[in-house]
C-alpha positions as CSV (number, residue, x, y, z in Angstrom):
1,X,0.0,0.0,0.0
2,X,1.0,3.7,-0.4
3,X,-0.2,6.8,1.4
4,X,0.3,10.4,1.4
5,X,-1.4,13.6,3.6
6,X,-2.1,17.2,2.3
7,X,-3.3,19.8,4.6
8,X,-6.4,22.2,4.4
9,X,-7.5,25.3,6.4
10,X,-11.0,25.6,6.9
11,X,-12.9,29.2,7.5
12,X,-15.3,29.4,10.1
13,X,-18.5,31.1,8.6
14,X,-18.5,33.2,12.0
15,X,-15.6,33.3,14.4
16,X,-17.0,30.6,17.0
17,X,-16.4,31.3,20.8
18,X,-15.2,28.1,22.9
19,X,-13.0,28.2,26.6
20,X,-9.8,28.3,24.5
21,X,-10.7,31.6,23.0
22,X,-12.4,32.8,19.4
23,X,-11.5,30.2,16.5
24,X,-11.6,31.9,12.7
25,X,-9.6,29.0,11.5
26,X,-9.2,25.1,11.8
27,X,-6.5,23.0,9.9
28,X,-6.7,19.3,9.6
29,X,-4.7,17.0,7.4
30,X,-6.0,13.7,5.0
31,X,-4.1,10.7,4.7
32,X,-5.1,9.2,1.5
33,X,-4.0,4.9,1.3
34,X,-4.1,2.5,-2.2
35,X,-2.7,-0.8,-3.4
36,X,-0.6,-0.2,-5.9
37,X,-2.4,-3.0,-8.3
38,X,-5.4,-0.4,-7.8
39,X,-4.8,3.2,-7.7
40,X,-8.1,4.4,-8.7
41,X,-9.5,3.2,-5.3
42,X,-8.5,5.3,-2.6
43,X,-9.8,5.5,1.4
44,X,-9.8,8.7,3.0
45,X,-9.3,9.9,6.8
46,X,-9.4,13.2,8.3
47,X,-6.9,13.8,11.1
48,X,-8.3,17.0,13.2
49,X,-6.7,18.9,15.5
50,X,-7.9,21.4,18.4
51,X,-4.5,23.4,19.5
52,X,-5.2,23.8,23.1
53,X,-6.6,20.9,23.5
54,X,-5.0,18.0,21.3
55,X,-2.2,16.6,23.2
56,X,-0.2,15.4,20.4
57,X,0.1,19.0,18.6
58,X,2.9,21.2,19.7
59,X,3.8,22.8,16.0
60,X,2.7,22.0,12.6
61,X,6.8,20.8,12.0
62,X,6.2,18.1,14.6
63,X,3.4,16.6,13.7
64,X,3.8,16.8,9.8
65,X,7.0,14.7,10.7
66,X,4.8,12.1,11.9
67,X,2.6,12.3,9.1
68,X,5.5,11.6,7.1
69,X,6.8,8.7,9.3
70,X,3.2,7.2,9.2
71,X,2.5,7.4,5.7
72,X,6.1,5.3,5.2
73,X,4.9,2.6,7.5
74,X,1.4,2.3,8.0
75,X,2.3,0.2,11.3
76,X,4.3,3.0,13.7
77,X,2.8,2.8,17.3
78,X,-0.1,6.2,17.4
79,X,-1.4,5.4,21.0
80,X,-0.2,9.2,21.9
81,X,-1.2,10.8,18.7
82,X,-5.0,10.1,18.7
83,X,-5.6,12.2,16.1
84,X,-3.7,10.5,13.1
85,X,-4.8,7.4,14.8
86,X,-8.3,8.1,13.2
87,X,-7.1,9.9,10.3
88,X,-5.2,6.2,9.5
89,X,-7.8,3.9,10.8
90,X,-10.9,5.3,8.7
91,X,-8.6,5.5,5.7
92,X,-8.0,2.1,5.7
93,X,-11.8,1.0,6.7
94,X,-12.9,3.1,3.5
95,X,-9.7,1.3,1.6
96,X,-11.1,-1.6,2.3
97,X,-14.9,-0.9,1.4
98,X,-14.1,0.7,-2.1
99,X,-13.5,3.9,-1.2
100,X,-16.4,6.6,-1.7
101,X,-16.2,7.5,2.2
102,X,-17.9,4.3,2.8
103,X,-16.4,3.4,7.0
104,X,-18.9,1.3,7.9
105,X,-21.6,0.0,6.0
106,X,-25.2,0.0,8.3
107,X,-28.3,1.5,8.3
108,X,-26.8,5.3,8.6
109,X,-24.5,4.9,5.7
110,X,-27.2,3.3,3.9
111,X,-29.5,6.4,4.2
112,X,-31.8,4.0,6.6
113,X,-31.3,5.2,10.2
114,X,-31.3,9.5,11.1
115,X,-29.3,10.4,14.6
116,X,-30.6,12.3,16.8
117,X,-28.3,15.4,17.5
118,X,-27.6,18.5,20.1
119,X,-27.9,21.8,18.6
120,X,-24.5,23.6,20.0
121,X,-24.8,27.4,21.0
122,X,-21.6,29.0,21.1
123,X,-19.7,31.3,23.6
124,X,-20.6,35.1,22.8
125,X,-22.4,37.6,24.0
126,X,-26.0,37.7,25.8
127,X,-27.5,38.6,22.4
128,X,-25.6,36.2,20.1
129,X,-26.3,33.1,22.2
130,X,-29.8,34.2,22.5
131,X,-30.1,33.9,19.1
132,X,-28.2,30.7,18.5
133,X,-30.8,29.1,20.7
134,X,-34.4,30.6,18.9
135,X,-32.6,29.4,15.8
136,X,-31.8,25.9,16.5
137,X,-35.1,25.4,18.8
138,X,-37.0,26.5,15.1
139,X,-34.8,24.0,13.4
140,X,-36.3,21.5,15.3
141,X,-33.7,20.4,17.5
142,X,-35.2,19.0,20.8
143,X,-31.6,18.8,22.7
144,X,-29.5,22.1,23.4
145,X,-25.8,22.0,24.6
146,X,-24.5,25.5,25.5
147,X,-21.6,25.9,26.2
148,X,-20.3,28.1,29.4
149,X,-18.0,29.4,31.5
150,X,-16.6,32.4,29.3
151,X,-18.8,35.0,30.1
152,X,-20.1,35.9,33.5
153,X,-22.4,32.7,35.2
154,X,-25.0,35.0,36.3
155,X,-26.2,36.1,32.7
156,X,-25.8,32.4,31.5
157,X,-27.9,31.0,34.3
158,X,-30.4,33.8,32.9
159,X,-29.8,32.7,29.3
160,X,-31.1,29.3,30.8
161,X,-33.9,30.8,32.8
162,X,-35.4,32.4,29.7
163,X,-35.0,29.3,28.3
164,X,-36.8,26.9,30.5
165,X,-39.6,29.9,31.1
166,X,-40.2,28.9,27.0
167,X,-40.0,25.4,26.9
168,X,-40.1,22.7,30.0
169,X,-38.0,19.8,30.6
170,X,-40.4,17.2,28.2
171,X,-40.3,19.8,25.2
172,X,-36.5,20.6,25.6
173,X,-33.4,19.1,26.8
174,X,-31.0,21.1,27.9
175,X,-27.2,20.1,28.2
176,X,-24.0,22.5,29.3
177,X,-20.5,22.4,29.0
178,X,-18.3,24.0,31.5
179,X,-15.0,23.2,29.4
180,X,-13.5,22.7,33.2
181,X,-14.4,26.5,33.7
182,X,-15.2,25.9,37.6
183,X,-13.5,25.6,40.6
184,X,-14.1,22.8,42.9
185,X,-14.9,25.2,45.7
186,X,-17.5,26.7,43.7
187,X,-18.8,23.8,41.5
188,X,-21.0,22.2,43.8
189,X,-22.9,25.5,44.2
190,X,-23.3,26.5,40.7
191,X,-24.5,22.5,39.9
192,X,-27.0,23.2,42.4
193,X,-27.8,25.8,40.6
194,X,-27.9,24.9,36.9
195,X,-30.5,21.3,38.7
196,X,-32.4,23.9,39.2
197,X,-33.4,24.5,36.2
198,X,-33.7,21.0,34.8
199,X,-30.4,20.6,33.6
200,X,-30.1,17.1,31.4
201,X,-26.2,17.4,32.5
202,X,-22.6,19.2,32.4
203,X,-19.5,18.0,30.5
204,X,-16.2,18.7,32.7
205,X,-17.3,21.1,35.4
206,X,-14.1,21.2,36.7
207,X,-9.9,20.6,35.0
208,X,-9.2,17.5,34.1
209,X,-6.8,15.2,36.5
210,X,-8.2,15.7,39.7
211,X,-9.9,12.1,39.8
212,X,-10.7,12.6,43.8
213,X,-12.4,16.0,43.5
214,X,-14.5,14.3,40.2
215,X,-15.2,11.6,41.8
216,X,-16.6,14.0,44.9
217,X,-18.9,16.0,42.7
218,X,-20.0,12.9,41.1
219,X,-21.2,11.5,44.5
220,X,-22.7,14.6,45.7
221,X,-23.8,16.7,42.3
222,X,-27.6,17.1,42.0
223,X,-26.6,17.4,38.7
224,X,-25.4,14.7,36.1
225,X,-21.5,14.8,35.1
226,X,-20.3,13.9,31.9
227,X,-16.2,13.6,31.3
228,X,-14.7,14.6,28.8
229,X,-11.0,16.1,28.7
230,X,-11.0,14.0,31.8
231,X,-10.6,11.3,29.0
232,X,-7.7,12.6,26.9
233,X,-4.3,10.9,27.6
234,X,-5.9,7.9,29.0
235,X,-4.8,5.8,27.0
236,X,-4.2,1.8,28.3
237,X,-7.1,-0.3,29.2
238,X,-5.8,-0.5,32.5
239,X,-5.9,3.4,33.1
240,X,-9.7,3.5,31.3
241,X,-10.7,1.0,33.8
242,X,-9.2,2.8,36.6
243,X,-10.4,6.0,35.7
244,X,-13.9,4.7,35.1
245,X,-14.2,2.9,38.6
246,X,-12.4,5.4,40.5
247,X,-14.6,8.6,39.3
248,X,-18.1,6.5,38.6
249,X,-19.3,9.3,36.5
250,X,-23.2,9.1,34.9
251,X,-22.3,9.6,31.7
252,X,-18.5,10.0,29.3
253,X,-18.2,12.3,26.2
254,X,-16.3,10.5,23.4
255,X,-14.2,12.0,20.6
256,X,-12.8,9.5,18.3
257,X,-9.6,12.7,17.5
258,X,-8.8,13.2,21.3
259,X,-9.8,9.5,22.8
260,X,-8.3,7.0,21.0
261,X,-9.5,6.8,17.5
262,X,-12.0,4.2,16.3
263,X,-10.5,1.5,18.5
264,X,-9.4,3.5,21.7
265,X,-13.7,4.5,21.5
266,X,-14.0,1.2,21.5
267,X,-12.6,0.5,24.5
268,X,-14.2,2.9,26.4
269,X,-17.7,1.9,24.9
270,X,-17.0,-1.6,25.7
271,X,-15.9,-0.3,29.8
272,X,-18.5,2.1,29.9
273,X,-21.4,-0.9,29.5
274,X,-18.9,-3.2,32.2
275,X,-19.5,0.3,34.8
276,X,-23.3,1.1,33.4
277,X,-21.7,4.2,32.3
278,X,-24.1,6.0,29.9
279,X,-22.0,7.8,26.5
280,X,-22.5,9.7,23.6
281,X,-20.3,10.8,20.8
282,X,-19.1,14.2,20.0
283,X,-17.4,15.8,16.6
284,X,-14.3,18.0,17.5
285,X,-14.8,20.4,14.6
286,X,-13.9,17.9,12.0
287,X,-15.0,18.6,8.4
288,X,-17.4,16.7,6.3
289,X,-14.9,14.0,6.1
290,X,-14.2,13.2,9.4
291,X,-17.8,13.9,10.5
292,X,-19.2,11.7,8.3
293,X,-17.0,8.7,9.4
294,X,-17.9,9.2,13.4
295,X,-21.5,9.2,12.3
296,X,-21.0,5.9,10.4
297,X,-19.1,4.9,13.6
298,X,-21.9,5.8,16.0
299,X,-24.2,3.6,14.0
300,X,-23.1,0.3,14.4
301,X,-24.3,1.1,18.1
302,X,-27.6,0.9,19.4
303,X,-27.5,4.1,21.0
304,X,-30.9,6.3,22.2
305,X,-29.1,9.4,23.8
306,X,-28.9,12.5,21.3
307,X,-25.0,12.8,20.0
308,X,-23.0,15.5,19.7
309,X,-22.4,15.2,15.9
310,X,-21.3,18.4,14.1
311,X,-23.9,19.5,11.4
312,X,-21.2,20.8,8.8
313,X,-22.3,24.1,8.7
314,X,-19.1,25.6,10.2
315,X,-17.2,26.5,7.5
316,X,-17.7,28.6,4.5
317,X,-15.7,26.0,2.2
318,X,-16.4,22.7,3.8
319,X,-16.0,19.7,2.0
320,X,-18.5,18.0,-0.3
321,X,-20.7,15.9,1.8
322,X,-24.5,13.8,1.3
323,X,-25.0,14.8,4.9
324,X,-28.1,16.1,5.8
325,X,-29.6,17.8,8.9
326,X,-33.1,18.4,9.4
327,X,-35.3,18.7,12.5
328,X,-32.2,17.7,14.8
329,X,-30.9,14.3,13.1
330,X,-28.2,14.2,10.9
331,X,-28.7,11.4,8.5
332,X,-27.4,10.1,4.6
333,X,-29.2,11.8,1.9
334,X,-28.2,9.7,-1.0
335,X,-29.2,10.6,-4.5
């Protein structure tokens, strides 16, 4: 087999707020495999990066080098570069369909089975994240993850107030993301708080690596956790375990470009059910590439919670893509 990457920048349609600052730009890289015998049939994968956030990326020297190093032998050991680890695997899963972005073949890939999604409301101001969430609630979308902990908590929890005094628990759920924004001293306090108001659950209230202080809000939180950085660098089956037992948290948040790839998500899938851990699946800004595969990935499980799958509306020159959202699931439109 031969491979080789390119790069791309993609162009946010609006510069999107997050914990880590304003992001106008997002680069990702493709590895592209074939057999020599057949060169017109070629798999794809998308390796995405988050700088801030994606372990693995220290310059764009670095970890081209290990593009380079990977595309000469398909076999070097990516446990610590997640990232590529997906980019490689779903390349060779499409190799080996045909090609034509075809990861998995099931009901989603087929244009059978529609996801259900969260619509995601970005970090801004009062008036910006206000209209984020009219817009997504008349798209249809029945779940709402906002994120929080960049502007002052008082005007979020009244973002969430006018929400709820629109639409109750049963109509809409409401999830939040605190990115680690809290303190532990305070957390407990402003869980109480966000119960309140019917809260479905917050992802990583407090930094990642404090497994005793997690493990504390778990036990005592009216509210349910869900961990997510908590999850990046974990990376034996050993560790997931530990981590999993120690913490006992309702509910993990997994990215196939920060946890592990296709088979690290495994692993944690296959935990998660050992601890009754509930999951769902998140997009890390990937384009249509990489989005498509993790909904093709998500698919071969019977899962009921609402995922956290981009919609590919991001950018203003995305990739070409049959994906489709409409009324909150994300599904194959083929022709």
């Amino acid at each position: 087999m031969k491979a080789h990457f390119y790069k791309k920048t993609f162009h946010f349609k609006k510069p999107s707020g997050t914990s880590r600052g304003v992001l106008t730009e997002k680069y990702a890289w493709f590895i592209e495999i074939w057999n020599v015998d057949q060169p017109q049939i070629i798999g794809i994968g998308e390796c995405s990066i988050i700088p801030g956030l994606s372990p693995e990326f220290n310059s764009f020297e670095e970890y081209e080098l290990k593009l380079k190093e990977v595309c000469s032998d398909l076999k070097t050991n990516l446990t610590l570069w997640p990232s590529i680890l997906f980019g490689l695997e779903t390349a060779l899963l499409d190799l080996k369909s045909g090609g034509n972005q075809l990861y998995f073949n099931n009901g989603f890939s087929r244009g059978e089975l529609k996801i259900d999604i969260n619509g995601l409301v970005w970090m801004g101001d009062k008036e910006f994240m206000l209209e984020q969430i009219d817009a997504k609630i008349k798209a249809g979308f029945t779940t709402i993850k906002m994120k929080i902990g960049a502007i002052d908590f008082n005007t979020e929890i009244e973002l969430l107030t006018y929400i709820r005094s629109q639409y109750s628990a049963k109509d809409l759920t409401l999830r939040v993301d605190a990115n680690g924004a809290f303190e532990f001293e305070e957390a407990i306090e402003k869980l109480n708080i966000l119960s309140s108001l019917d809260i479905h659950s917050i992802e990583q209230p407090i930094k990642a690596g404090n497994w005793s202080a997690m493990k504390e809000l778990c036990k005592i939180s009216s509210l349910d956790i869900a961990l997510d950085e908590e999850l990046i660098g974990v990376h034996s089956l050993s560790e997931k375990r530990e981590l999993l037992n120690t913490i006992q948290p309702p509910f993990i948040i997994l990215k196939p470009s920060l946890h592990g790839g296709i088979s690290g998500c495994r692993e944690w899938i296959s935990l998660a059910n050992e601890f009754n851990v509930k999951w769902w699946m998140t997009s890390a800004l990937e384009s249509n590439v990489g989005l498509k595969a993790i909904c093709q990935f998500v698919a071969e499980y019977d899962t009921t919670l609402p995922q956290g799958l981009g919609t590919g509306a991001l950018y203003t020159d995305n990739t070409e893509s049959d994906l489709t959202v409409e009324n909150g699931q994300i599904f194959t439109k083929l022709t």
